[in-house]
Every structure is written in C-alpha cells, then in structure tokens.
Backbone as CSV, one residue per row, in Angstrom:
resi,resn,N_x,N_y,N_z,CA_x,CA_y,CA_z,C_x,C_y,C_z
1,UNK,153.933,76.170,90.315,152.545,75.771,90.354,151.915,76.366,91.616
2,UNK,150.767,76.845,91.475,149.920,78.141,92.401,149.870,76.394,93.627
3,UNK,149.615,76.403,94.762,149.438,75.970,96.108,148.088,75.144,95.674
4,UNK,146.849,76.202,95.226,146.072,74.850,94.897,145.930,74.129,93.527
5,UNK,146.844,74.072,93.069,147.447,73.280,92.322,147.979,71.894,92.712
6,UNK,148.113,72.092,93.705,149.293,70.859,94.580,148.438,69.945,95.021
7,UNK,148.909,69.081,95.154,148.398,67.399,95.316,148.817,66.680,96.966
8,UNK,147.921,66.565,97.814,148.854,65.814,99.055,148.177,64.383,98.701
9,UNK,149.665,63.680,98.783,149.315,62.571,98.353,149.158,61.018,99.686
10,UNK,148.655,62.043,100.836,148.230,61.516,102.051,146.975,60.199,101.733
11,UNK,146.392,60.396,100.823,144.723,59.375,100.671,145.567,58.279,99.979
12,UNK,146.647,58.138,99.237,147.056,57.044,97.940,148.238,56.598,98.013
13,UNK,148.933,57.437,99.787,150.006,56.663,99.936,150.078,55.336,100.379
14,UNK,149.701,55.090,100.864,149.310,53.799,101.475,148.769,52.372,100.550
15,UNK,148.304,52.982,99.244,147.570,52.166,98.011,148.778,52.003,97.312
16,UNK,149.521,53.245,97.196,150.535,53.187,96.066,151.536,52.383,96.527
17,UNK,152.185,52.310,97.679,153.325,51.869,98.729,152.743,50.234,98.441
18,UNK,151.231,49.699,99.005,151.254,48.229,98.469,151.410,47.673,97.167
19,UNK,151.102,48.743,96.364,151.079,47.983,94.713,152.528,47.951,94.546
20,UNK,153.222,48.630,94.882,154.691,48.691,94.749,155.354,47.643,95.645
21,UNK,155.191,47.355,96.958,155.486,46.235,97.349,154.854,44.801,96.950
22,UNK,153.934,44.678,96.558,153.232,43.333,96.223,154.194,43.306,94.575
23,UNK,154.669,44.291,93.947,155.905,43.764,93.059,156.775,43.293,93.139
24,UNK,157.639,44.275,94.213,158.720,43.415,94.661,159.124,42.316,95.603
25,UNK,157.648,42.798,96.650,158.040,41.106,97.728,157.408,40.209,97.443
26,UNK,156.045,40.407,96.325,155.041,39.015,95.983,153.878,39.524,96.938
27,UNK,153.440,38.789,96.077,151.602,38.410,96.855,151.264,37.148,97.797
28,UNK,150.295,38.091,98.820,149.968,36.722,99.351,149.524,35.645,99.240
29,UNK,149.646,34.242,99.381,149.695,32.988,99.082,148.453,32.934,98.531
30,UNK,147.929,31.899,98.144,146.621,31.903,96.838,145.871,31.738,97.858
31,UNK,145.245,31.666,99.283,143.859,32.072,99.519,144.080,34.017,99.867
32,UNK,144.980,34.018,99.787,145.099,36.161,99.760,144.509,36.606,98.822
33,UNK,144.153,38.167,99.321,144.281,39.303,97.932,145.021,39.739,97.469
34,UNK,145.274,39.444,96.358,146.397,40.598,95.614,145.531,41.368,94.291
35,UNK,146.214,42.359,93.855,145.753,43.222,93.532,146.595,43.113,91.498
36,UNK,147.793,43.022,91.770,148.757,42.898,90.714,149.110,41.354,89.924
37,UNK,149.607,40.736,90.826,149.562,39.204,90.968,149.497,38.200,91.071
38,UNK,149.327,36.775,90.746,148.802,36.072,91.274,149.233,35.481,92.905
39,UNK,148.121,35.348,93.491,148.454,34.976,94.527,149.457,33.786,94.657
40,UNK,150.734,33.920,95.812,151.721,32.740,96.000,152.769,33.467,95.350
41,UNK,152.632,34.869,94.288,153.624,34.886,93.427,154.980,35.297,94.372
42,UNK,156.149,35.307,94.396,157.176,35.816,94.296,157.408,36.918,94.545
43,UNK,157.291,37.787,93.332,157.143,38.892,93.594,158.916,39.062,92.579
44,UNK,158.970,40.141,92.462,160.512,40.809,91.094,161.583,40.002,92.061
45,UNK,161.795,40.521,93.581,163.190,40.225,93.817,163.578,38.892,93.983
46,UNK,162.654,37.950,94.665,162.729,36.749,94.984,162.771,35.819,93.663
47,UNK,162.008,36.604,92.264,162.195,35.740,91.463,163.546,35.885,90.948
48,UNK,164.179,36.929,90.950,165.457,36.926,90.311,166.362,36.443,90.975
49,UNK,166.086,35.893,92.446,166.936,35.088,93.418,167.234,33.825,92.657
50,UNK,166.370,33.620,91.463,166.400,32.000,91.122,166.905,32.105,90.002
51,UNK,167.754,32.964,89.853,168.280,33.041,88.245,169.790,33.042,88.028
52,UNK,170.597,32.246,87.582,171.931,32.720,87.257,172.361,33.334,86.728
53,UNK,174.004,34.225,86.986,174.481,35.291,86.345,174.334,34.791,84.742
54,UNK,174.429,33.433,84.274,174.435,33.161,83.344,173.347,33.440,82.487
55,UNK,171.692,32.735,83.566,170.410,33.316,82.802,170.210,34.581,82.626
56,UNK,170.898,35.865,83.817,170.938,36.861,83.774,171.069,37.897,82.417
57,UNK,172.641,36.738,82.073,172.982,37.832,80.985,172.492,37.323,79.390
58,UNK,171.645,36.317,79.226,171.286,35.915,77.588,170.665,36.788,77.585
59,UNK,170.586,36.825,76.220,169.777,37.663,75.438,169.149,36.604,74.063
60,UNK,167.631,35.770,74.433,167.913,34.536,73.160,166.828,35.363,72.290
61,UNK,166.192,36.257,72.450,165.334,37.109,71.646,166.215,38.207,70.829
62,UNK,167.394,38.313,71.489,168.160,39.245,70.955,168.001,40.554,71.356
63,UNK,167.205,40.586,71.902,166.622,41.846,72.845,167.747,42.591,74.211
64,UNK,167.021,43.051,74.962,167.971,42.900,76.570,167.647,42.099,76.860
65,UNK,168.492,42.150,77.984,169.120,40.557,78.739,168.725,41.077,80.179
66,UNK,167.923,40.461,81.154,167.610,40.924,82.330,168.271,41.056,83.062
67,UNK,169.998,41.238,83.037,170.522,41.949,83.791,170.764,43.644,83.373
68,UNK,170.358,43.607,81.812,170.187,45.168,81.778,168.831,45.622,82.102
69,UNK,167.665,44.530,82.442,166.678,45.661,82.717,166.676,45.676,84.316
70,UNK,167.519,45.026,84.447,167.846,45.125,86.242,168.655,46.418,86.658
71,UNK,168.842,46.572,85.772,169.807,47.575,85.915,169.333,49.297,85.588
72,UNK,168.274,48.987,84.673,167.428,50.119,84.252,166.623,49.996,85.143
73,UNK,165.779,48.878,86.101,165.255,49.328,87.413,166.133,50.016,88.347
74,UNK,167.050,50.014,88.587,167.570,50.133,89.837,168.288,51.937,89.398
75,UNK,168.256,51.833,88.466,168.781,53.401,87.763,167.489,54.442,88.214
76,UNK,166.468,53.909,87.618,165.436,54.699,87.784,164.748,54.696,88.864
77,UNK,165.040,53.792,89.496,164.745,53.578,91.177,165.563,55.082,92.016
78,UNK,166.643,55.066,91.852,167.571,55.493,91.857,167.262,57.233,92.184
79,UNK,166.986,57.517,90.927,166.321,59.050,90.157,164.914,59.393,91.521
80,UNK,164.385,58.011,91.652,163.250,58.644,92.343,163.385,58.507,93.738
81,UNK,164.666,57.968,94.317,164.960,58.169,95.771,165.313,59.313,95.925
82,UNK,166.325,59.345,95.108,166.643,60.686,94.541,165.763,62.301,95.000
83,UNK,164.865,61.907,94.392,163.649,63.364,94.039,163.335,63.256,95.274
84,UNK,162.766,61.996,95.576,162.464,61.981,97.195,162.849,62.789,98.202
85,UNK,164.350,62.827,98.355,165.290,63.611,98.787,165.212,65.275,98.933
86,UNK,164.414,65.481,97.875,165.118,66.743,97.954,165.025,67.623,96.204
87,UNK,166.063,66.207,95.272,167.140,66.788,94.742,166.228,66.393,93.228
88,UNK,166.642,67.277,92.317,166.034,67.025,90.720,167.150,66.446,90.201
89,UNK,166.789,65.056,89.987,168.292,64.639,89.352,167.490,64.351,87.708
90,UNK,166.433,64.426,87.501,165.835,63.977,86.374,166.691,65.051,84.984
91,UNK,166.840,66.274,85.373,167.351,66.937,83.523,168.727,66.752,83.603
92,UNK,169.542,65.847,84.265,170.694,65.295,84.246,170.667,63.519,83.581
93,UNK,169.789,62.877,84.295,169.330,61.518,84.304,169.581,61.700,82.602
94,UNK,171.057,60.261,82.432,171.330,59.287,81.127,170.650,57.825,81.138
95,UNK,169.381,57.831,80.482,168.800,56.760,80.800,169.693,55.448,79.727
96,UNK,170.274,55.890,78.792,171.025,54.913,77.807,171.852,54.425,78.848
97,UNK,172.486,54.541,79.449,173.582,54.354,80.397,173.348,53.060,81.183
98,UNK,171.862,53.492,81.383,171.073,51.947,82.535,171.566,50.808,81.413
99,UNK,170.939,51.125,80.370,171.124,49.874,79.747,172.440,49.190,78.466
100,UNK,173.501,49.653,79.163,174.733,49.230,78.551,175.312,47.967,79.460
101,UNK,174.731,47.599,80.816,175.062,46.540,81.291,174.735,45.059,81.347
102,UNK,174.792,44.668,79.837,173.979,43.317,79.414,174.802,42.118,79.889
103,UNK,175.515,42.157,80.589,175.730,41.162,81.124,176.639,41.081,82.385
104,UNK,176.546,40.088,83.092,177.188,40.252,84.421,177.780,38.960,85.103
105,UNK,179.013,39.031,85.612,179.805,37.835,86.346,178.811,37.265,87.706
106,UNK,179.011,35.907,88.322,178.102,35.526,89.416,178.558,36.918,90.753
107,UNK,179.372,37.182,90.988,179.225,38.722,91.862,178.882,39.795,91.205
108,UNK,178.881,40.435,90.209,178.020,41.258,89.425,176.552,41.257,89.446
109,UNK,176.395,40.312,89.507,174.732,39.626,89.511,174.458,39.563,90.967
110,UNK,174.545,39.418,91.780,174.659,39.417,93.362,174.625,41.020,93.581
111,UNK,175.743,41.807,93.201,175.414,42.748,93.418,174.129,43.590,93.086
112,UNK,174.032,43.390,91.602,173.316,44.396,90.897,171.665,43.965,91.413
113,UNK,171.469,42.843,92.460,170.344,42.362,92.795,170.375,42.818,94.363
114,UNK,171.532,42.734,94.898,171.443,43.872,96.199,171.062,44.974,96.009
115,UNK,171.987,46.132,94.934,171.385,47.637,94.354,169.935,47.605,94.141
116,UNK,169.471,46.557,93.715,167.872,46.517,93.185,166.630,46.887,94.254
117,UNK,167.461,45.787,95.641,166.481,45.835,96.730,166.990,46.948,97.435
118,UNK,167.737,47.087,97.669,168.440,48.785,98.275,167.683,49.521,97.721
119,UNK,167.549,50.305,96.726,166.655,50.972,96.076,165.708,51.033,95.994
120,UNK,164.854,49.706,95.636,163.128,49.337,95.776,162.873,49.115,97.198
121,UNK,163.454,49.059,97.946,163.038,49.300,99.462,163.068,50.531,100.225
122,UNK,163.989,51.158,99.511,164.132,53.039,100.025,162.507,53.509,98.976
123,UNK,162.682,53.331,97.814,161.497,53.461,96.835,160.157,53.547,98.227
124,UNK,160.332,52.367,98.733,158.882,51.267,98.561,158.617,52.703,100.263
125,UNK,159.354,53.002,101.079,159.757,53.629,101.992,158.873,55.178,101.380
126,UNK,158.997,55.712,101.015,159.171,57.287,100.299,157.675,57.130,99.740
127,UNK,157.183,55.903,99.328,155.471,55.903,98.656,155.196,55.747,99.951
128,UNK,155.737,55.274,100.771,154.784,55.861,102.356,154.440,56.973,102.732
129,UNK,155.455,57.523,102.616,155.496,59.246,102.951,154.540,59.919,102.420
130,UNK,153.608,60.623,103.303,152.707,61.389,102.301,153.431,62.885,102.053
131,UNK,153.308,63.162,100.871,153.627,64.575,100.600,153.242,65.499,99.421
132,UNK,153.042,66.908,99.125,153.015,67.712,98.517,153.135,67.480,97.506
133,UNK,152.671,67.773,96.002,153.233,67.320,94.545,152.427,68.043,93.719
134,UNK,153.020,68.036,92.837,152.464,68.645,91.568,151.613,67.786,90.692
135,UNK,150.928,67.706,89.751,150.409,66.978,88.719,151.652,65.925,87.552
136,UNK,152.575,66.870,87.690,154.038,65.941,87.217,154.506,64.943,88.179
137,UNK,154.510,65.704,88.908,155.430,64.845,90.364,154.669,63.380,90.405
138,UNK,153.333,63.903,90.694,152.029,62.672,90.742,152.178,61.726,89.828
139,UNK,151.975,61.805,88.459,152.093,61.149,87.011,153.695,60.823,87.730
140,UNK,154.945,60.907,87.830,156.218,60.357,87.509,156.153,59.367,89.260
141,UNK,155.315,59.562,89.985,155.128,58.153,91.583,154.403,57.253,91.168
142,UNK,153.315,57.553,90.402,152.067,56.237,89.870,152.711,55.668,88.622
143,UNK,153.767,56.612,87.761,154.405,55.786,86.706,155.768,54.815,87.103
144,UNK,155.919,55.227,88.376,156.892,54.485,88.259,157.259,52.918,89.478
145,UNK,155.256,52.722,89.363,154.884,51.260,89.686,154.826,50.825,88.248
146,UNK,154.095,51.697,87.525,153.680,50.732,85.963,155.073,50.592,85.291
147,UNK,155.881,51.766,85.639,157.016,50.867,84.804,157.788,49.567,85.569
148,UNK,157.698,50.143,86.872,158.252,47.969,87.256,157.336,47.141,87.086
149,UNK,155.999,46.919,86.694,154.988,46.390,86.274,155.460,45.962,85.255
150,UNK,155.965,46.585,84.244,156.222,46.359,82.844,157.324,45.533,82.601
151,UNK,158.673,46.184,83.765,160.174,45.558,83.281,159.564,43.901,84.064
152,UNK,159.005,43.935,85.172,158.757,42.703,85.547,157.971,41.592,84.787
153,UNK,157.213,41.919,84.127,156.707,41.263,82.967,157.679,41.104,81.500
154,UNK,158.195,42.336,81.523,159.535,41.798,80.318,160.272,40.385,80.800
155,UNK,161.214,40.898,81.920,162.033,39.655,82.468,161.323,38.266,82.284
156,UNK,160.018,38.301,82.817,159.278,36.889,83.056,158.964,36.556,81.601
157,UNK,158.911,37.367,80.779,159.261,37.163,79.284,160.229,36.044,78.808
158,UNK,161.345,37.269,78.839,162.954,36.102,78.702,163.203,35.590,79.381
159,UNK,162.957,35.068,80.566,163.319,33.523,81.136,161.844,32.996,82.319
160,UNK,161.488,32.034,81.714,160.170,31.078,82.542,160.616,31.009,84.094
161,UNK,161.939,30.879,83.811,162.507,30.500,85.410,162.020,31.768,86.670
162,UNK,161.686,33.030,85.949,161.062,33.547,86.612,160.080,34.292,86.787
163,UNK,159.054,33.431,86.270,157.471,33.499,86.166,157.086,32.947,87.796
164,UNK,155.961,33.847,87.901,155.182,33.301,88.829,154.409,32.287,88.996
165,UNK,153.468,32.022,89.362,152.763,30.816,89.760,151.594,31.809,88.603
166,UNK,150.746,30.377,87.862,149.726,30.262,86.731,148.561,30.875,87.779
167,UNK,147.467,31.736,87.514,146.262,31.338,87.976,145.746,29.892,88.524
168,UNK,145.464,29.855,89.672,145.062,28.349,90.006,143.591,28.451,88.996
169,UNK,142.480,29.474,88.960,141.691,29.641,88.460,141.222,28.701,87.147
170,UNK,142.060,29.435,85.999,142.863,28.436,84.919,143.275,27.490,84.731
C-alpha cells in the first residue's frame, strides 16, 4: 500500500485504548461516563471473577459454554499482540481450535482467566501505541473491540451471574 495510503492512528488511539478498557475493567460508577456500559458495570474480567469452573463450562442453550468463548477471546487477543509485535500470525491463525475448549477444571478456569487478562492488558497496551496502518490493519484494531463487545454480551447471555448492573435509568 503506496505511504499515502497509510493511516497514523495517533488521533483514535487514545479513544480506541478506552473503549477497550471500559470492557474489560468496567465503567465508572453510575454518576460516570461511560461510553459502552452501564455505569458501576464490571466490566468482562471482573465479571468472570464471579463465575465457577462449573458455570464456566455449561452449555444450557446448547450452544458454547463461556469457557470456550474465553478462550476464543484470549486466542484472538493473542493474534493481535501478536501483529502488534511485528509478526503476521493471521494466514496461520486456527480459529476452530479457540473453540474446542468447552469446558474447564477450577485451575483451568483460573488459568484460562489469567491468559485472558495477560492478553487484554498487553491488547489494551498496543491500542495506546500510535502507529502506521493500512485500511486492513485499521478495520482488524476497531474490530477487534466489537468483537469483545459481542463475546461479552454472549457470555452475559448464558449466565445472569455475569451481567452487569440494569440501567438505573429504567
């Protein structure tokens, strides 16, 4: 891609880096702004602090079980510390793979929630960084808040236990 082609993503690091943290550490308490969440919420990691390996691994929809989409975060987390780096791990990247781990022992679950924040904190690190990008590159940093947007709303799906706080509004 020709030079002015390229994207510095100096103006939206700083926007992108909070929407991505107000996922994983929560929003500020309900007289705050948040942008994603309701205020007071949690936020992905803290809610899955409240979950057992046991809630972890059902599946009562028959669907995945949020220790495999924990696991498909932290995969694809993974890919984009990854790129961060340096390195194209994407035309290698087995995304089936994330999700063969539907269930997990109480240290399995401990772990795979350490890997999570290890990752989404190197992640959350790297949307600081301003740098150089392509129109792909761009589309795969802004997609890959909406996809923890998404798995985080799946999870809070299959188990209430880790839903956030209601709109006080409501």
């Amino acid at each position: 891609m020709p030079k002015s082609e390229r994207i510095d993503t100096a103006s939206v690091a700083i926007p992108l880096a909070g929407l991505f943290s107000e996922l994983i550490n929560g929003a500020p308490g309900p007289d705050g702004f948040s942008y994603m969440l309701n205020g007071g919420d949690a936020g992905l990691l803290r809610s899955l602090d409240r979950l057992s390996a046991e809630a972890a691994s059902a599946r009562p929809t028959g669907g995945a079980s949020i220790a495999a989409h924990v696991e498909h975060l932290r995969y694809g987390l993974s890919l984009m510390n990854r790129w961060a780096g340096g390195d194209n791990p994407f035309g290698s990247a087995d995304w089936s793979t994330s999700w063969r781990k539907t269930s997990v022992t109480d240290t399995e679950w401990q772990q795979l929630r350490t890997d999570l924040s290890v990752e989404a904190r190197r992640w959350l690190e790297a949307l600081r960084a301003p740098r150089d990008v392509g129109r792909m590159e761009l589309n795969g940093v802004v997609g890959s808040i909406a996809h923890l947007a998404y798995h985080l709303g799946a999870i809070r799906q299959i188990d209430r236990a880790a839903r956030g706080p209601a709109d006080p509004k409501l």
